[in-house]
C-alpha positions in Angstrom: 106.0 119.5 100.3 102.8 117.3 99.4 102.4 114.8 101.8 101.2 111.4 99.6 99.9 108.4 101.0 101.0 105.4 99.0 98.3 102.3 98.8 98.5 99.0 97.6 98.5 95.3 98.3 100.6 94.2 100.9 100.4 90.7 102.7 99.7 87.9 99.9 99.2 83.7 100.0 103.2 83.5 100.4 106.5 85.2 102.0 108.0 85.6 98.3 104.5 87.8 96.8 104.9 89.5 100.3 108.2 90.8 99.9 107.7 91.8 96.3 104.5 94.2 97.2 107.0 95.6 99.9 109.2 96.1 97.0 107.0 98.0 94.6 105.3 99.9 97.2 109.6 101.0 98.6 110.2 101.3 95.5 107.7 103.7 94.5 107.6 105.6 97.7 111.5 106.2 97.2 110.7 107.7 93.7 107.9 109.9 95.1 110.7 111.4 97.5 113.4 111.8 95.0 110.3 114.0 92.7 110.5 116.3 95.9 107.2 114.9 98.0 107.0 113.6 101.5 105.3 109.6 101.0 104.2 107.6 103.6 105.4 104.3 102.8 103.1 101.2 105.1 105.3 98.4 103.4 108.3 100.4 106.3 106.2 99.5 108.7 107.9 95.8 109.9 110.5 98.1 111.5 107.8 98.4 114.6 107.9 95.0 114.5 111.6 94.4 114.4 112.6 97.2 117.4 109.3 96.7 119.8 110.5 96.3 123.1 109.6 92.3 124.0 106.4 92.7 126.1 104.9 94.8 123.9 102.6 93.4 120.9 101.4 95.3 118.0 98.2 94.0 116.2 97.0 94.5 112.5 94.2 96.6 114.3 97.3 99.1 115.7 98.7 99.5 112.2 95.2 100.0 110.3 94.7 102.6 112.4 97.9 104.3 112.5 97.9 104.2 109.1 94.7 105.3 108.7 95.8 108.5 110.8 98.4 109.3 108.0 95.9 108.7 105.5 93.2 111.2 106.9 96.4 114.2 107.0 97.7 113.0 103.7 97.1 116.1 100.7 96.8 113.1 97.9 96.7 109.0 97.8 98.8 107.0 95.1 97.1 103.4 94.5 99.7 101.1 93.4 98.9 98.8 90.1 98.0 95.7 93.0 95.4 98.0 94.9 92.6 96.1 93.7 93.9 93.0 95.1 93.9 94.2 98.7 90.8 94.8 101.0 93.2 97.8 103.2 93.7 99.4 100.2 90.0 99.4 99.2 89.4 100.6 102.6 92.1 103.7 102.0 90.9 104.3 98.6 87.3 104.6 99.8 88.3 106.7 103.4 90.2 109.1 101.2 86.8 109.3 98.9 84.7 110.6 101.7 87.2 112.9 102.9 87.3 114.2 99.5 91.4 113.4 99.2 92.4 113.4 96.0 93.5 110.1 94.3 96.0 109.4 91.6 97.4 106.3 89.6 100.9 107.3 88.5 102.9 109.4 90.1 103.3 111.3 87.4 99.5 112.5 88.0 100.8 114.3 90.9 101.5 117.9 90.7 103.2 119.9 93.5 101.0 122.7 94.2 
């Protein structure tokens, strides 16, 4: 199963834009698994923030770098139509550049090999 790390734009000037790039990047992630691959979907990620216990804070600095983790084990990256517009994806895109990851636009670009 071909482990694909899904980037795009995420936070945005208002909670509405917000919760529409968590849509389409759900949305696409959920398609990705139903075409038999394994995605790793960031937009999940307010769950950590949800279930933390109460002491215990998680920065933007924890989740850049966890995501980065997945990113650096991923076998391909999928930029969403709104990476452009977001400086983490730019970040991913260029990460999985020098680690020589492939990167794809659709997900019909993606083959399982």
């Amino acid at each position: 199963m071909k482990k694909v790390y899904v980037a795009g734009k995420y936070n945005d000037d208002n909670v509405i834009a917000v919760l529409e790039n968590m849509r389409l990047g759900m949305k696409v992630s959920a398609e990705l698994m139903t075409r038999g691959f394994a995605p790793f979907c960031p937009w999940l990620d307010y769950h950590f923030v949800l279930m933390r216990p109460e002491n215990v804070k998680i920065t933007v600095e924890d989740y850049q770098k966890y995501s980065m983790v997945w990113l650096e084990v991923s076998d391909c990256v999928l930029l969403l139509s709104n990476w452009w517009r977001s400086s983490g994806a730019i970040k991913e895109m260029d990460r999985a550049k020098e680690l020589g990851i492939p990167i794809y636009y659709s997900i019909d670009e993606i083959k399982e090999n």
